[in-house]
VOPAGU-2260 file (C-alpha; in pm, 1 decimal, decimal comma):
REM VOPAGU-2260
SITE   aa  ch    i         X         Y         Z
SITE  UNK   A    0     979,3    4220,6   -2852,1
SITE  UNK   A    1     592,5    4128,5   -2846,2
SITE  UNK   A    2     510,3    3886,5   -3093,4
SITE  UNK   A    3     292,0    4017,8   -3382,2
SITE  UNK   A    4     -10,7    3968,9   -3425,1
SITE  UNK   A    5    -193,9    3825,3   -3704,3
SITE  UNK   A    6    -535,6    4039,4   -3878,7
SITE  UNK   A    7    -802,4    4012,2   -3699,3
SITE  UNK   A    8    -992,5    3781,3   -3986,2
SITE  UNK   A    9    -736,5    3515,5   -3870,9
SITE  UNK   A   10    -852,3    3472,0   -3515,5
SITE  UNK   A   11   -1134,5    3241,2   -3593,1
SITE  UNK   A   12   -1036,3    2851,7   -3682,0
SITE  UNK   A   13   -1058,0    2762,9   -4048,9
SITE  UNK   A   14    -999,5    2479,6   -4205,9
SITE  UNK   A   15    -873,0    2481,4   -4615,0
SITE  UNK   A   16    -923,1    2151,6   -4784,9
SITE  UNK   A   17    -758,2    2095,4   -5109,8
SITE  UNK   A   18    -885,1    1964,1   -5369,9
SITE  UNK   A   19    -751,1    1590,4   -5420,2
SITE  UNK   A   20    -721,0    1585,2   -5780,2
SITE  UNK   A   21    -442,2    1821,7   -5813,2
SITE  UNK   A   22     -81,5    1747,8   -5820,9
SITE  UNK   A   23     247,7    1925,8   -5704,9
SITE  UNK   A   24     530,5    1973,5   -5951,9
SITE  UNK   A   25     825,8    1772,3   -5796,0
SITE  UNK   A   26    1113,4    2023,2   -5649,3
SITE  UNK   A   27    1311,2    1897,2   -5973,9
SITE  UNK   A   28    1046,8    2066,9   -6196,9
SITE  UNK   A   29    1025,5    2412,0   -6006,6
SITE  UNK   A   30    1404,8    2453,4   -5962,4
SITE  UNK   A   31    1546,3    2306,1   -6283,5
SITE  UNK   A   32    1861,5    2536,1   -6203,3
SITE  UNK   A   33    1948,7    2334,5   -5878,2
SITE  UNK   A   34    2228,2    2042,7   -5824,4
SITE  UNK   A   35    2094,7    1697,6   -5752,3
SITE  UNK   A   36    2343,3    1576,1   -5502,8
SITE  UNK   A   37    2446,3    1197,8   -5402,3
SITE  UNK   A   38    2474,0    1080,6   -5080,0
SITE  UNK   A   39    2802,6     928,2   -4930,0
SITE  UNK   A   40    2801,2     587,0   -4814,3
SITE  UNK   A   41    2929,2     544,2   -4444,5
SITE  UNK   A   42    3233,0     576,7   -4297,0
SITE  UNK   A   43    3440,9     500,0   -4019,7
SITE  UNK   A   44    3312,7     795,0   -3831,5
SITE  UNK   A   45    2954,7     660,6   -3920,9
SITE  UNK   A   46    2911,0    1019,6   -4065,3
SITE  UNK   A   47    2648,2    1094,3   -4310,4
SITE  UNK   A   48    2607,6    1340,0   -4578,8
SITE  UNK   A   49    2250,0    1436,5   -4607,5
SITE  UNK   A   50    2283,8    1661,8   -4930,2
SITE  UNK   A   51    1964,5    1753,0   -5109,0
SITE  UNK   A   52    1803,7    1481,0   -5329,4
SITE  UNK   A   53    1509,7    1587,0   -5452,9
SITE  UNK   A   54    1155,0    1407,0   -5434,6
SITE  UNK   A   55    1294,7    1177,4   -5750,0
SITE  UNK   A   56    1488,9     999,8   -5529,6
SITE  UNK   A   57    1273,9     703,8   -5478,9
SITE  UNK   A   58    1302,7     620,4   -5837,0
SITE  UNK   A   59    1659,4     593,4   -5793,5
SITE  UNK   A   60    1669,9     364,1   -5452,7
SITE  UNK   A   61    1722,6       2,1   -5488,1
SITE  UNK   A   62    1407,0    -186,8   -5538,5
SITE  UNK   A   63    1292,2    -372,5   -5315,3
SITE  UNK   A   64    1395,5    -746,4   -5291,7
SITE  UNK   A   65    1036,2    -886,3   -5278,2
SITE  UNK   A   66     794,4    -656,5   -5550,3
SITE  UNK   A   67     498,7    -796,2   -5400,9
SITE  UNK   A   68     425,8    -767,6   -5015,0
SITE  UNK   A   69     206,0   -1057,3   -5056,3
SITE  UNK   A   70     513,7   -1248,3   -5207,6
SITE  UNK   A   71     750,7   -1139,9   -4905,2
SITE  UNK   A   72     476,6   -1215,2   -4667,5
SITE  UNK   A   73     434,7   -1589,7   -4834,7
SITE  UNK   A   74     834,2   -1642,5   -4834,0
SITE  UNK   A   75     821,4   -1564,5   -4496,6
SITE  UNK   A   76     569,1   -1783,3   -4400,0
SITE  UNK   A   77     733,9   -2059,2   -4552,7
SITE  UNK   A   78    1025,9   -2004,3   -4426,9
SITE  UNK   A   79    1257,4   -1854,2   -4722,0
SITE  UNK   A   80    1263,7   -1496,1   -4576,0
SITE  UNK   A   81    1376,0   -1336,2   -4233,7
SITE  UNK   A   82    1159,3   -1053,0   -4037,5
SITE  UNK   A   83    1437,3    -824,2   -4079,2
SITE  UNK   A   84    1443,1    -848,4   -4442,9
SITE  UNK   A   85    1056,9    -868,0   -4453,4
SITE  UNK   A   86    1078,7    -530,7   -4242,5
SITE  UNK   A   87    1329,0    -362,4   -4479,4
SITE  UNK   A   88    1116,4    -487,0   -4743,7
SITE  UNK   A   89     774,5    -321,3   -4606,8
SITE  UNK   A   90     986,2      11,3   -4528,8
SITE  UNK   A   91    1125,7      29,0   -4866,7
SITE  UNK   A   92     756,7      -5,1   -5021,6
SITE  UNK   A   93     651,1     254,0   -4817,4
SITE  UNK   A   94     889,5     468,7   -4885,5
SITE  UNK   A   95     799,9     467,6   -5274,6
SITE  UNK   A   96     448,4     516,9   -5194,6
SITE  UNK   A   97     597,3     887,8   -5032,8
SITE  UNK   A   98     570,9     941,9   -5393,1
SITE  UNK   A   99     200,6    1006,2   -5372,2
SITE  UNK   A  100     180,1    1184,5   -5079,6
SITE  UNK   A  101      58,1    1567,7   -5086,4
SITE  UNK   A  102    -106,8    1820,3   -4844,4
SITE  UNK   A  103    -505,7    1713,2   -4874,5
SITE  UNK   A  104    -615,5    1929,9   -4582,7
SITE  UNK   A  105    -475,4    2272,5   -4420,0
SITE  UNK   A  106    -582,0    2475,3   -4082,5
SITE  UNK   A  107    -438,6    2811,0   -3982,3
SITE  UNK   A  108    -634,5    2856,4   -3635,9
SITE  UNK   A  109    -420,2    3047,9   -3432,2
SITE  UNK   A  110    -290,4    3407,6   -3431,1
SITE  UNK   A  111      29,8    3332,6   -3317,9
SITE  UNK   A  112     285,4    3041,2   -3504,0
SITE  UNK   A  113     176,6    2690,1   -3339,2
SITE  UNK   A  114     435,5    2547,8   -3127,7
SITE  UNK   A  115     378,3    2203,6   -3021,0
SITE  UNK   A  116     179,8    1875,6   -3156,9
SITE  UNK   A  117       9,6    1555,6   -3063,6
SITE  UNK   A  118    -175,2    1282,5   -3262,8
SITE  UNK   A  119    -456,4    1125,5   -3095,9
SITE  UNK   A  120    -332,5     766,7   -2925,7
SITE  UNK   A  121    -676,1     576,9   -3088,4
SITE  UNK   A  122    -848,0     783,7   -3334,1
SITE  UNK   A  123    -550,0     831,5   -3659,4
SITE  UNK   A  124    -754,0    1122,2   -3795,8
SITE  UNK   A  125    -763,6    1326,5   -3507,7
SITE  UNK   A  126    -486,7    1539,9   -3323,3
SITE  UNK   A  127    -425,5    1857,9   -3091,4
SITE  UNK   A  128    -215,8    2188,4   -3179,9
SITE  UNK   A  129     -71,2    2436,0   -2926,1
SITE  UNK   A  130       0,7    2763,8   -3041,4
SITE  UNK   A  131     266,3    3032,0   -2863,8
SITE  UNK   A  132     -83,2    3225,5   -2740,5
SITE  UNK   A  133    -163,1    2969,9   -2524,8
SITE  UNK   A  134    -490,9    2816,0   -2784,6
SITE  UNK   A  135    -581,4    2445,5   -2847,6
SITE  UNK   A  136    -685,2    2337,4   -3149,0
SITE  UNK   A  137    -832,0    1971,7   -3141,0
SITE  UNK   A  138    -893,8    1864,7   -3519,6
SITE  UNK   A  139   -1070,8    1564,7   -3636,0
SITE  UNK   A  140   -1018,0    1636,2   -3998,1
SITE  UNK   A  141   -1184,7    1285,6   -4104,4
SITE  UNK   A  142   -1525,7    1495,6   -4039,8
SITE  UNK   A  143   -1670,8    1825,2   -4149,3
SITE  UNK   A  144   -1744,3    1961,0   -3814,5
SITE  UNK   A  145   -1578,7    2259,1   -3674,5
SITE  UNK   A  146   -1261,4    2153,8   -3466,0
SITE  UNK   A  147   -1241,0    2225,8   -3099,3
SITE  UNK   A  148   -1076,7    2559,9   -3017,9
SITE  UNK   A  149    -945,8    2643,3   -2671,0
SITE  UNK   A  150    -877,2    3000,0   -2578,3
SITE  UNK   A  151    -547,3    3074,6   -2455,7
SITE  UNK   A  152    -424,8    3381,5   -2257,9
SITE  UNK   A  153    -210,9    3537,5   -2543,8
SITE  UNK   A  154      97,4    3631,6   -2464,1
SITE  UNK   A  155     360,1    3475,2   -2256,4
SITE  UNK   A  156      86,7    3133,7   -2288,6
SITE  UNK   A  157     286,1    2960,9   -2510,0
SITE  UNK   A  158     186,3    2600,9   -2499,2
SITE  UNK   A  159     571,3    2403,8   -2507,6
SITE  UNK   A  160     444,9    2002,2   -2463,0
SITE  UNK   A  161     122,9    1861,8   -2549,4
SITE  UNK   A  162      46,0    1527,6   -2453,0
SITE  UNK   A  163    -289,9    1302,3   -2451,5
SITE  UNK   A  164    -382,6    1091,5   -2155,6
SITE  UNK   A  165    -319,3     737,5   -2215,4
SITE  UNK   A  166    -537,8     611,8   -1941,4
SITE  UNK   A  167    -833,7     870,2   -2042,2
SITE  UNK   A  168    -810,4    1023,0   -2428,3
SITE  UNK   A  169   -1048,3    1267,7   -2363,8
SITE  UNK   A  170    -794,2    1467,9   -2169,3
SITE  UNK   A  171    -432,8    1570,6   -2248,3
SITE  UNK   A  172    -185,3    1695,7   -2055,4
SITE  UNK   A  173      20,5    2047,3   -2130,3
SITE  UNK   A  174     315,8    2217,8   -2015,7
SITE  UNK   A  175     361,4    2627,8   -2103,7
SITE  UNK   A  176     535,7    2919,6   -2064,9
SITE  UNK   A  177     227,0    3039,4   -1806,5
SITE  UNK   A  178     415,3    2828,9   -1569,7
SITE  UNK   A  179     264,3    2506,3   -1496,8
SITE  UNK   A  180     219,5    2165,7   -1601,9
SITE  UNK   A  181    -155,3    2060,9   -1620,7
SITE  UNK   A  182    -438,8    1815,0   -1711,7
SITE  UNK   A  183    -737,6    1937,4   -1919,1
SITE  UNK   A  184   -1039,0    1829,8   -2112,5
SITE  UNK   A  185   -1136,7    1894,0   -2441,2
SITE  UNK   A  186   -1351,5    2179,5   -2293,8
SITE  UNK   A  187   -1066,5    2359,0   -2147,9
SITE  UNK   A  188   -1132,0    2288,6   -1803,3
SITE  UNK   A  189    -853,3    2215,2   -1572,6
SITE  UNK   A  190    -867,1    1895,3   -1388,3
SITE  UNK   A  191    -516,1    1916,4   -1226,4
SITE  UNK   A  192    -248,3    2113,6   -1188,2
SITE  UNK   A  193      48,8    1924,5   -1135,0
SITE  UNK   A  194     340,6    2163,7   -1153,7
SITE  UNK   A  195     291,8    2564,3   -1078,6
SITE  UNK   A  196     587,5    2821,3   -1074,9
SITE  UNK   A  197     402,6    3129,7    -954,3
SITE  UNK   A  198     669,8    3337,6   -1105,6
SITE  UNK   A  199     686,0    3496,7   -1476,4
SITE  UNK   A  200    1097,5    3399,3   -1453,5
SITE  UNK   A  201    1019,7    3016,2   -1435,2
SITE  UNK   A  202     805,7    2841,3   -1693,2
SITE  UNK   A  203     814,2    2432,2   -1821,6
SITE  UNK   A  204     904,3    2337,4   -2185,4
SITE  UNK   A  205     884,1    2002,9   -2192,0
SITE  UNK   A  206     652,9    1662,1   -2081,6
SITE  UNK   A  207     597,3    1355,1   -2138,4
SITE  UNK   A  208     383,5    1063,3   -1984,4
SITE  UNK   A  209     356,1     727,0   -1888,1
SITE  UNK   A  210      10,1     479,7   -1860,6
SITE  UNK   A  211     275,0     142,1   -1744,6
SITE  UNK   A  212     371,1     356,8   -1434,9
SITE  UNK   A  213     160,8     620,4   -1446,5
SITE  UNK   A  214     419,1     905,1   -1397,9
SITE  UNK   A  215     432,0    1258,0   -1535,3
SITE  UNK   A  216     748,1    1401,3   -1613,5
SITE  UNK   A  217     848,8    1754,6   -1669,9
SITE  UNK   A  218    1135,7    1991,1   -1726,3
SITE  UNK   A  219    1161,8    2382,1   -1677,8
SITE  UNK   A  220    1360,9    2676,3   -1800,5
SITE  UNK   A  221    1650,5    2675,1   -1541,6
SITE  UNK   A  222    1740,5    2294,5   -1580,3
SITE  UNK   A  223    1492,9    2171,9   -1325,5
SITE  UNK   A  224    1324,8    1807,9   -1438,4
SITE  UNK   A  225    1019,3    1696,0   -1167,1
SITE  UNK   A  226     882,7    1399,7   -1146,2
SITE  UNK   A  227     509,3    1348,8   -1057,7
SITE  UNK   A  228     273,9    1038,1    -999,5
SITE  UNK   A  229     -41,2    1042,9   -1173,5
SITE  UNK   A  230    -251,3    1171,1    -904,4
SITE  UNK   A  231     -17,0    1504,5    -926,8
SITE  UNK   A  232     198,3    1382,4    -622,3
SITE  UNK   A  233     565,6    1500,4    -663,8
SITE  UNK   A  234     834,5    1223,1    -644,2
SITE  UNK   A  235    1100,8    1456,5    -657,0
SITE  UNK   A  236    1255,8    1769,6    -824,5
SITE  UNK   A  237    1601,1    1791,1    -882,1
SITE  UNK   A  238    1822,6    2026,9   -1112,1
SITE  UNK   A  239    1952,2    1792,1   -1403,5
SITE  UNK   A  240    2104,4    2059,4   -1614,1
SITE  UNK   A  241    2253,1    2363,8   -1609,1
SITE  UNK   A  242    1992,7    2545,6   -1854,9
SITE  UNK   A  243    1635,4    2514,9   -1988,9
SITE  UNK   A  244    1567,4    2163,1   -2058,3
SITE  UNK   A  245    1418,0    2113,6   -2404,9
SITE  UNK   A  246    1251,8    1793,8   -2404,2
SITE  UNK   A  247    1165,6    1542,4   -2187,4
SITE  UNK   A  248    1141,9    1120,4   -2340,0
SITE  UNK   A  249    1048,6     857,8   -2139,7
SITE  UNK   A  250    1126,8     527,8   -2307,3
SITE  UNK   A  251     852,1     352,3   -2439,8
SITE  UNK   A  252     955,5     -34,8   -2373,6
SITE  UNK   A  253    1165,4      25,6   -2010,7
SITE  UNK   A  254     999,9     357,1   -1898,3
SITE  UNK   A  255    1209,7     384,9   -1576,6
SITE  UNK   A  256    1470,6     538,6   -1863,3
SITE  UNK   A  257    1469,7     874,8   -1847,9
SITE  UNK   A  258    1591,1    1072,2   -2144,8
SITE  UNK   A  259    1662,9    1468,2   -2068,5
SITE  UNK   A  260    1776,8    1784,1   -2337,5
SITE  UNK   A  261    1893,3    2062,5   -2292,7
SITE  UNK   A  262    2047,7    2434,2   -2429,0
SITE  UNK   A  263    2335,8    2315,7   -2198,6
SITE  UNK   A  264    2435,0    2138,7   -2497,4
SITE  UNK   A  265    2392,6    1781,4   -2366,5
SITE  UNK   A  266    2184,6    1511,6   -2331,5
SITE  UNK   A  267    2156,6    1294,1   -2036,2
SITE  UNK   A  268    2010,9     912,6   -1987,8
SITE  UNK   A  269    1854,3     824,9   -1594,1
SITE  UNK   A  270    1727,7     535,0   -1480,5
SITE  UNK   A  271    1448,9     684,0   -1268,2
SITE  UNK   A  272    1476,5     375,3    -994,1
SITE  UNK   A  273    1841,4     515,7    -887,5
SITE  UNK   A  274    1806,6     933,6    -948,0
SITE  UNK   A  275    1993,1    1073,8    -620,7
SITE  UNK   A  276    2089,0    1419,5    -787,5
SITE  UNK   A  277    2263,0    1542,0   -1090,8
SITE  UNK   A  278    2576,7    1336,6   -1076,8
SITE  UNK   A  279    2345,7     991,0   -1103,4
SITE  UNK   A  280    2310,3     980,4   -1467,2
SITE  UNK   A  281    2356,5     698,7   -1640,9
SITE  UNK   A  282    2529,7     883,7   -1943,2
SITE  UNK   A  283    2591,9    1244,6   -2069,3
SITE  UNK   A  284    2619,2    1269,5   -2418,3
SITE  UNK   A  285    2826,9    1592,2   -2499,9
SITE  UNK   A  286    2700,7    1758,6   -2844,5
SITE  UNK   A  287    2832,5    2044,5   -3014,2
SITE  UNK   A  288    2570,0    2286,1   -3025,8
SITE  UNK   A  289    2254,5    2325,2   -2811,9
SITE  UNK   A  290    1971,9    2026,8   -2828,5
SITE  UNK   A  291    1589,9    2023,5   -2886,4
SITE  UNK   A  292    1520,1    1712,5   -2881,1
SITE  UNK   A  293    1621,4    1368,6   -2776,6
SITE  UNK   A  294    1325,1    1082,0   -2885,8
SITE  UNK   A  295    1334,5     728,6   -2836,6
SITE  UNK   A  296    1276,1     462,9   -3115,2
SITE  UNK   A  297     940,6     251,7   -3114,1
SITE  UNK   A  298    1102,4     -30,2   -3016,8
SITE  UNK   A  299    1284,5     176,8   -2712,1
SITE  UNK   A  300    1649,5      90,9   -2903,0
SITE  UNK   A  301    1800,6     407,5   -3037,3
SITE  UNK   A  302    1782,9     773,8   -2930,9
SITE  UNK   A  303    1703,7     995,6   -3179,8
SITE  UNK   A  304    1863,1    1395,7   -3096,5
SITE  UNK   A  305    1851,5    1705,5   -3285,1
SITE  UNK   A  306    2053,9    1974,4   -3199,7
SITE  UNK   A  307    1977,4    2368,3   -3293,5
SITE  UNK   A  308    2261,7    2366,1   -3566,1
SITE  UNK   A  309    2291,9    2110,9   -3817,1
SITE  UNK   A  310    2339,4    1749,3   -3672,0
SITE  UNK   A  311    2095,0    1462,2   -3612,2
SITE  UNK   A  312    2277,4    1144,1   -3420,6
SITE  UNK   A  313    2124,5     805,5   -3373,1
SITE  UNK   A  314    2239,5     622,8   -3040,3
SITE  UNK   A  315    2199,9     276,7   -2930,7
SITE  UNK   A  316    2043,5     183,2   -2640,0
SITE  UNK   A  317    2245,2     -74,6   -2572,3
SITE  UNK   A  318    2575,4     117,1   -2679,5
SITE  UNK   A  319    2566,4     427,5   -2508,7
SITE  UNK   A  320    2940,0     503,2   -2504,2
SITE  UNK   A  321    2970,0     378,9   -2864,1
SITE  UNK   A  322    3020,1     689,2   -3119,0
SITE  UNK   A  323    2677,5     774,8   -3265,9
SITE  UNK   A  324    2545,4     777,4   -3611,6
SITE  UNK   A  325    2605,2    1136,7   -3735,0
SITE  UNK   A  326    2362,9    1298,1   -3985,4
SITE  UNK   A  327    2466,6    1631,6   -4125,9
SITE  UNK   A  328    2134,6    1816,1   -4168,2
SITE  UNK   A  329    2035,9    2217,6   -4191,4
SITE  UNK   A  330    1800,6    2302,8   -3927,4
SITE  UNK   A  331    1919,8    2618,7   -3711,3
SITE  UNK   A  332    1765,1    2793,2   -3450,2
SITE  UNK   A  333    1617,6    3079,7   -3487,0
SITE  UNK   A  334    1446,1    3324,0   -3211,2
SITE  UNK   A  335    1129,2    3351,1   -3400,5
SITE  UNK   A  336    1054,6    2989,9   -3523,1
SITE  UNK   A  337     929,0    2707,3   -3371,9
SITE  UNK   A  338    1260,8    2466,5   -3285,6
SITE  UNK   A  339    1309,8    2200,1   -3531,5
SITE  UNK   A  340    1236,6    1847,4   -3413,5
SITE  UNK   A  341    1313,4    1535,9   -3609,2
SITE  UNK   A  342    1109,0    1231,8   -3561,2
SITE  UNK   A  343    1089,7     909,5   -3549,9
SITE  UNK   A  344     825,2     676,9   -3807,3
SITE  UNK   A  345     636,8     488,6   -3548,8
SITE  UNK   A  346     653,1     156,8   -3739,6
SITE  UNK   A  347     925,9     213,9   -3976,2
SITE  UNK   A  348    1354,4     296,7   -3849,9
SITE  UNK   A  349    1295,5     636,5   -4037,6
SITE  UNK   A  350    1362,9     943,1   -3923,7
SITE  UNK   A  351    1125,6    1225,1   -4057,4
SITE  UNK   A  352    1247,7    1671,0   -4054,2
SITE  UNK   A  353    1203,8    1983,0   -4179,9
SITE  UNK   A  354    1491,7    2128,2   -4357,6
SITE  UNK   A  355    1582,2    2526,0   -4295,8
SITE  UNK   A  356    1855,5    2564,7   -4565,5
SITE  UNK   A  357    2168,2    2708,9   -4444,9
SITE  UNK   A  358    2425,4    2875,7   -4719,1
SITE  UNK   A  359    2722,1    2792,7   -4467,0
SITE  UNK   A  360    2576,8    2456,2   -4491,1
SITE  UNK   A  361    2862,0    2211,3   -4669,8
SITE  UNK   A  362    2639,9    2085,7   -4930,1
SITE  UNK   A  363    2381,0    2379,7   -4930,2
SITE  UNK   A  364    2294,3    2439,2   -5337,5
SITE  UNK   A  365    2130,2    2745,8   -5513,7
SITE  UNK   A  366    1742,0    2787,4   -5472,8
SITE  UNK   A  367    1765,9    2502,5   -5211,5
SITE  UNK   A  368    1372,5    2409,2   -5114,2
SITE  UNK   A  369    1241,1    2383,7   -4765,3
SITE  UNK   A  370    1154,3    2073,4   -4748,6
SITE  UNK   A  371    1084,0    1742,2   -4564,4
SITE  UNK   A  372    1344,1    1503,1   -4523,8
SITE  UNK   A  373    1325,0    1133,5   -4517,3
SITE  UNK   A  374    1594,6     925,8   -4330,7
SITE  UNK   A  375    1662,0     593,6   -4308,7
SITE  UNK   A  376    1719,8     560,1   -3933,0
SITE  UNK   A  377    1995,0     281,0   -3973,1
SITE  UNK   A  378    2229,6     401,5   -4259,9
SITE  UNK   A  379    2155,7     755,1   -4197,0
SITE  UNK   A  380    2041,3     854,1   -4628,7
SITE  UNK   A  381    1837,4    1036,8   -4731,1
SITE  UNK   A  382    1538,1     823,6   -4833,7
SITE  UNK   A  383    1315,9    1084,8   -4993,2
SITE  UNK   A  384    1210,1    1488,2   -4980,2
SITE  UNK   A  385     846,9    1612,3   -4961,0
SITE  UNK   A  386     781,7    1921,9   -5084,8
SITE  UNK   A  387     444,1    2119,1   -5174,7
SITE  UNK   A  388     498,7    2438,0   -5361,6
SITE  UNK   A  389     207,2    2628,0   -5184,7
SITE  UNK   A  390     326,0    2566,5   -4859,8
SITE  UNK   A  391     681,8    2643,2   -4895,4
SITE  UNK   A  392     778,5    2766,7   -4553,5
SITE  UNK   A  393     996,9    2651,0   -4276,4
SITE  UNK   A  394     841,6    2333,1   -4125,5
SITE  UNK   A  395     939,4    2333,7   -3759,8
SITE  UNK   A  396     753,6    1992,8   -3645,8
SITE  UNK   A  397     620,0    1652,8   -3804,0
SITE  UNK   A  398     530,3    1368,2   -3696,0
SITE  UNK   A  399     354,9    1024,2   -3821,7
SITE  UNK   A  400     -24,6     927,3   -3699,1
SITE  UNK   A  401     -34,7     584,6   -3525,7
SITE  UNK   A  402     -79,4     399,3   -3806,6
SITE  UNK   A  403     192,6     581,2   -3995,0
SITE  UNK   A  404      24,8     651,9   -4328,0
SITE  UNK   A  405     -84,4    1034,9   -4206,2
SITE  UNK   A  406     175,8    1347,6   -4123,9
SITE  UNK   A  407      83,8    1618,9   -3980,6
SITE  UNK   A  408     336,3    1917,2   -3993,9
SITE  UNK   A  409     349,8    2261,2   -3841,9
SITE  UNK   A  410     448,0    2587,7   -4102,0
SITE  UNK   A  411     421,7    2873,4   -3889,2
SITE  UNK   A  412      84,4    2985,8   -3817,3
SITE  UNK   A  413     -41,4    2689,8   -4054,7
SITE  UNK   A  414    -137,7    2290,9   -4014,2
SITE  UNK   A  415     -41,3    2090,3   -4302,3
SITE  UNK   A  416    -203,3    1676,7   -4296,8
SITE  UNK   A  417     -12,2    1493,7   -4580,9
SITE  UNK   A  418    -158,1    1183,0   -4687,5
SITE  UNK   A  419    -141,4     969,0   -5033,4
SITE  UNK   A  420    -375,4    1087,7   -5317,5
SITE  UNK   A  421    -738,4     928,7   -5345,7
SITE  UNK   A  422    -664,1     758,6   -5623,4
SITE  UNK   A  423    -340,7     604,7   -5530,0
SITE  UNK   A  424    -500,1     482,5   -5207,4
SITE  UNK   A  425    -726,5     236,8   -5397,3
């Protein structure tokens, strides 16, 4: 079926700021009638009930052992604290200030839902958008000029991995359903076509890139994953699954590791120094449902994977055949929305989704809200909810600027930046 379109007065890039002064009511307030649920501690399974705690939660957490940052910071100095606990301390003060976050700025460029998103590597108040028409927004929203808006072809364009160049940010690199894997520059010119099907019945959904060895990696529809050099010089293609690889995640500390999803309903770890064929794998982690997504940490030591059901796991690196950290979480697929991705904070171990409540969900409750969902990437709770009553749709993608104290999340046809109010910022 043809996607629809949207009227004709949405074709045009706008951008809806919000004022700052006004507040959200807290899920709590809007849905008095809903169960608070608690979350279970682990257990020997390492299995994790998510529930639904609403955006109160923080209140409830443990504070912090140091209430001063400047305090942890001098205790550490001198000797009386640990990093680790410093760390847990930092994360645990920033996940109070989640408190004051809310939806400052909004964009709703495209005329089909937006499908993929990347934050600028250098400038934290600027990122790109790919919509299932093929169109490109680029979006500094720290400035009042018009964002960048690159036509797509409509139809069958849909843009499916959007990354920038690390070794030139004026150019990013995209992967569609048009059937190729390309370089372009914030004009929309083409500077180099790296990967080209030249058939409508093969098309590449994922990509990702590395500056250290300047490789371009890519994964189509029929299991396919095709590795390139920077200068668009294949290394090889192989077929790694049996289906459409979803995502493609090269690690960021040892980026000869090789991290491949798929609909085949497994993930698979390479070492890209030894790849003969499919049967040189490293690992194949069996899941239970199709997967979406497999992301590494920061630090390169856990692999974050989302299936199209209701499970996020957490693996070690270092542990691959040790059972994974299992968060129960409602997030299914659905033909018509943009797959849910969970992410990683890039300087905190929290793990950051959209929640599509499920009623055959375990702990689903009445008038459950689509929200946000905080994780702490180590114990697997729930650390907190955003929610926004005026943007209470299905969010399919978020993820963290940088410096960590932006999100940007895709609702649909709309662009949501989160940040902390004005006043709480001072």
């Amino acid at each position: 079926m043809a996607p629809r379109k949207r009227p004709e007065t949405q074709k045009t890039p706008e951008v809806v700021v919000r004022p700052k002064s006004r507040r959200s009511r807290s899920p709590r307030e809007l849905e008095p009638e809903a169960k608070k649920l608690c979350v279970k501690g682990p257990g020997s399974s390492r299995r994790f009930d998510s529930g639904c705690l609403w955006a109160g939660l923080a209140s409830l957490q443990v504070p912090p052992s140091y209430t001063s940052i400047v305090r942890a910071l001098h205790h550490h100095k001198l000797g009386k604290a640990a990093w680790p606990s410093l760390q847990q301390g930092l994360q645990q003060s920033f996940v109070h200030s989640l408190a004051s976050y809310r939806i400052f700025q909004k964009a709703a460029p495209f005329d089909r839902r937006a499908t993929s998103l990347a934050w600028h590597p250098t400038h934290p108040s600027t990122l790109a958008v790919g919509s299932k028409g093929g169109d490109i927004m680029l979006w500094n929203f720290g400035i009042k000029d018009k964002p960048t808006f690159i036509k797509g072809i409509g139809a069958g364009g849909s843009v499916t991995g959007l990354k920038f160049n690390p070794l030139d940010t004026n150019q990013f690199f995209t992967s569609s359903m048009e059937g190729t894997t390309r370089l372009q520059d914030f004009k929309g010119n083409t500077l180099r076509v790296f990967t080209s099907s030249d058939t409508c019945n093969i098309w590449f959904c994922s990509l990702d890139v590395s500056a250290r060895s300047r490789m371009v990696v890519t994964g189509d529809n029929v299991g396919h994953v095709i590795l390139l050099n920077m200068d668009g010089r294949e290394l090889w293609n192989l077929r790694m699954h049996k289906k459409k690889v979803t995502h493609v995640a090269l690690n960021p500390c040892c980026d000869w590791l090789l991290a491949t999803a798929s609909v085949d309903q497994t993930v698979k770890i390479w070492d890209l120094r030894q790849v003969k064929g499919k049967s040189s794998c490293l690992h194949s982690l069996l899941h239970s449902h199709p997967v979406n997504a497999a992301c590494f940490s920061p630090d390169g030591a856990q692999l974050l994977t989302t299936d199209q059901k209701s499970e996020l796991r957490v693996y070690s690196a270092s542990q691959w055949d040790c059972p994974p950290s299992l968060i129960p979480h409602p997030h299914r697929h659905f033909q018509h929305l943009t797959p849910i991705k969970a992410t990683w904070h890039p300087r905190y171990n929290l793990i950051v989704v959209g929640r599509y409540p499920d009623p055959n969900f375990k702990s689903c409750t009445p008038h459950e809200l689509r929200t946000i969902d905080v994780f702490d990437g180590s114990s697997g709770k729930m650390m907190y909810q955003l929610y926004d009553p005026e943007s209470s749709g299905i969010i399919s993608l978020n993820e963290f600027n940088p410096m960590g104290d932006t999100l940007a999340s895709v609702m649909g046809y709309h662009i949501l930046i989160w940040s902390q109010e004005a006043g709480m910022r001072k």
